[in-house]
N, C-alpha and C positions, 0 to 999 in steps of 0.2 A: 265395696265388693269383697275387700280381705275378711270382713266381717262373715262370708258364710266360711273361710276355710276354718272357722276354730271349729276348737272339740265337739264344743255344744249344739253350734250352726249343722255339721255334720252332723248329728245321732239327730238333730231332728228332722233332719233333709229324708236321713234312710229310714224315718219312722215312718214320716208322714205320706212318703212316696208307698211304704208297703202300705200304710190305713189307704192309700189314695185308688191305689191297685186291691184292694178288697172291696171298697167300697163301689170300682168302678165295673166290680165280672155281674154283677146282676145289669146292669147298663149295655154290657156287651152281650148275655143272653139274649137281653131281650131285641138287642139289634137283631142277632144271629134268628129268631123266630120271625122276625117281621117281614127282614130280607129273603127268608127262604121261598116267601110265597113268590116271590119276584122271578123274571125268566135267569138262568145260569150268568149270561152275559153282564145282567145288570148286578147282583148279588154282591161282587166284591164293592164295584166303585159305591154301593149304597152306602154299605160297612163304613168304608173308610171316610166319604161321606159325613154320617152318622158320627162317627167318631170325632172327627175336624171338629164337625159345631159343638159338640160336648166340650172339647178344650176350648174353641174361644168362647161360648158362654162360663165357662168356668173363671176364665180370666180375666175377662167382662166384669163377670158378678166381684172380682179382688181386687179391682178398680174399681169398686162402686164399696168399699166398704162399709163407707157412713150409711149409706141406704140399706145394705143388708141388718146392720145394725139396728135400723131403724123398722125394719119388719118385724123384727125379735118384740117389738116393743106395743103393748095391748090397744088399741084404738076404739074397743067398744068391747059391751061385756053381752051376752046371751044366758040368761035364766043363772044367772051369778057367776058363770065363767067368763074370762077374759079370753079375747078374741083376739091374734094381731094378723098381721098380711102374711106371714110364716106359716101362720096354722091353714088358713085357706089356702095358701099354693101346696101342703100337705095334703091335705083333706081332699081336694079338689084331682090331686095327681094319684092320691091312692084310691077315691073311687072309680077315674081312668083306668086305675091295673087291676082294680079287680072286676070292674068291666071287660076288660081287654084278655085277661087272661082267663075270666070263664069262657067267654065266649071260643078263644082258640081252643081250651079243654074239650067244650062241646062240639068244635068243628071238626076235631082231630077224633072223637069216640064214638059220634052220630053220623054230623053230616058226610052225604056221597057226593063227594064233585069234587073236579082237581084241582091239585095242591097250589100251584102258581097260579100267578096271572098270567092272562096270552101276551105273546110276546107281543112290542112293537104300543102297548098300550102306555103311554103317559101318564097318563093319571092315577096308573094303578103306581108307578116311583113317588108321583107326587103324595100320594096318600100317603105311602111306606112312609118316605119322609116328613110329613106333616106332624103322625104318630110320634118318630124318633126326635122331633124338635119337642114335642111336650113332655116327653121322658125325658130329656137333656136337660128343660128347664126342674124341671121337679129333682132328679137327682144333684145337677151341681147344685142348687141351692143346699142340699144338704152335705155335699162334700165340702161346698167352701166354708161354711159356718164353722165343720169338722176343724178344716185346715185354719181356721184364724183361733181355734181354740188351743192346738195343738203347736204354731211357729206365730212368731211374731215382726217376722220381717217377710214382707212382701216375694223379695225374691228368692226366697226358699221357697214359699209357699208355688208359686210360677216354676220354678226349676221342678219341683215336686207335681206338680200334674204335667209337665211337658214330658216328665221322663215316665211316671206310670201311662201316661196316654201312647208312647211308644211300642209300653211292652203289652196294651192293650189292642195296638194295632196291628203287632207282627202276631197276636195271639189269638184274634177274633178269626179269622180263618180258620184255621184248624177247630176252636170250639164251635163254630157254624157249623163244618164240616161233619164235625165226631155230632152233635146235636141231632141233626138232620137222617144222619144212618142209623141213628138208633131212638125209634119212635118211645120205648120207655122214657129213656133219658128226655128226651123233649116234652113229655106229658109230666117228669118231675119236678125241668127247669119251668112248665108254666105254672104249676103246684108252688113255687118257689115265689115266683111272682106273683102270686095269688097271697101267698104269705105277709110278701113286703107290703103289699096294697093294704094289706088289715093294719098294717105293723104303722103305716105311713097314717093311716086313718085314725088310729087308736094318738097317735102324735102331735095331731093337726086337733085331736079335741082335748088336748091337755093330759092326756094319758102317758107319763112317760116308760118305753118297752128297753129293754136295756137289752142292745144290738146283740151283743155278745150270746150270748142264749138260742138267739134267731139264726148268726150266725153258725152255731156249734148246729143245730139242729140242722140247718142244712149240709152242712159238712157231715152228719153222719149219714145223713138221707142218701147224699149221693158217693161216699164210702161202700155201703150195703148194695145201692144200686151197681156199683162198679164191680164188687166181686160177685153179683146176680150176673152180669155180665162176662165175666171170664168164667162163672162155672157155666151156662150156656155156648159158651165155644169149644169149652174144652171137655164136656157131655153129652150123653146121650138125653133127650127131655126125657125129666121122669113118667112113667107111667102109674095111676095110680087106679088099684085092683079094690072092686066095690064085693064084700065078702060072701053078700047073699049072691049075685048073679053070680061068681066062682064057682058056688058051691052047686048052685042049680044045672051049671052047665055039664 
């Protein structure tokens, strides 16, 4: 145990907890869109929910280290690529999101029908959550892989998603919330997941996308988006004057 307070124990406790906490706000977007369809009443407890089973599959899968290790590792090759249990639960989880998140893109810019499910329906939680357990397994597997490349003692690694899963639970409210009220932002975060779903896809067939890149690109997307947002509160919408019908009038 004295072993986490040294220097080193530390710097990578507070690394691997922020990589833990970046890694884990596309996990909580996409809770934050799943939930929303749900009646008000039911929306928090999903969240928190959703969030629970993300940490114990997480810490599940760092008790199972041999086995993760052992997915990393090729089992059969396809037209000269090497294939292991890692790339399929990639492959398999990013055609899920980018299923999942065209389909919300299209539900939210076509279809007419209302937003939630009717209250008092079961199966419409049961679904929600069905969803957020296959995004829980597709994500931790790639945080934990993150986190054993990153610490090498167990309970760092455990202390490190117990505390990012904290600041992700007092924080997924509020981004539900802010999500939900502002339909751009919500048609960017599913843009977003649409991205990882390629990103996850391109990984699972041997293609490696280097995070950081992916990352910056959404970090500016939703920058632009955010001051698109404070100039529409604090504006008049612009109007914009077409110069022949001006002139003719």
């Amino acid at each position: 145990m004295s072993a986490m307070f040294t220097g080193d124990a530390l710097l990578a406790l507070v690394t691997l907890t922020a990589m833990e906490i970046v890694l884990g706000l596309d996990n909580v977007v996409f809770i934050a869109i799943l939930t929303g369809r749900l009646p008000a009443s039911q929306q928090a407890p999903a969240r928190r929910l959703g969030l629970t089973l993300a940490l114990v599959i997480r810490i599940g899968l760092l008790f199972a280290i041999s086995w993760i290790m052992g997915l990393t590792a090729p089992f059969t090759t396809v037209l000269g690529h090497a294939i292991s249990g890692r790339d399929l639960i990639l492959l398999g989880g990013g055609l899920f999101l980018i299923a999942k998140a065209t389909w919300e893109i299209y539900d939210k810019v076509e279809a007419e029908h209302a937003e939630t499910a009717p209250a008092g329906q079961r199966g419409a939680l049961l679904w929600v959550l069905a969803q957020i357990l296959v995004l829980d397994i597709v994500f931790s597997l790639d945080s934990v892989i993150t986190a054993v490349g990153m610490a090498s003692q167990v309970s760092i690694m455990v202390t490190a998603m117990v505390l990012s899963m904290l600041v992700m639970l007092v924080s997924a409210g509020p981004i539900g919330g802010f999500v939900e009220r502002h339909p751009s932002v919500k048609i960017l975060a599913l843009a977003f997941l649409l991205l990882i779903g390629v990103m996850l896809v391109a990984e699972g067939m041997g293609s490696h996308v280097e995070k950081g890149y992916i990352y910056f690109a959404m970090a500016f997307s939703l920058f632009v988006e955010l001051l698109n947002l404070r100039y529409r509160t604090t504006r008049n919408p612009v109007a914009l004057h077409h110069r022949f019908e001006d002139e003719g009038q």
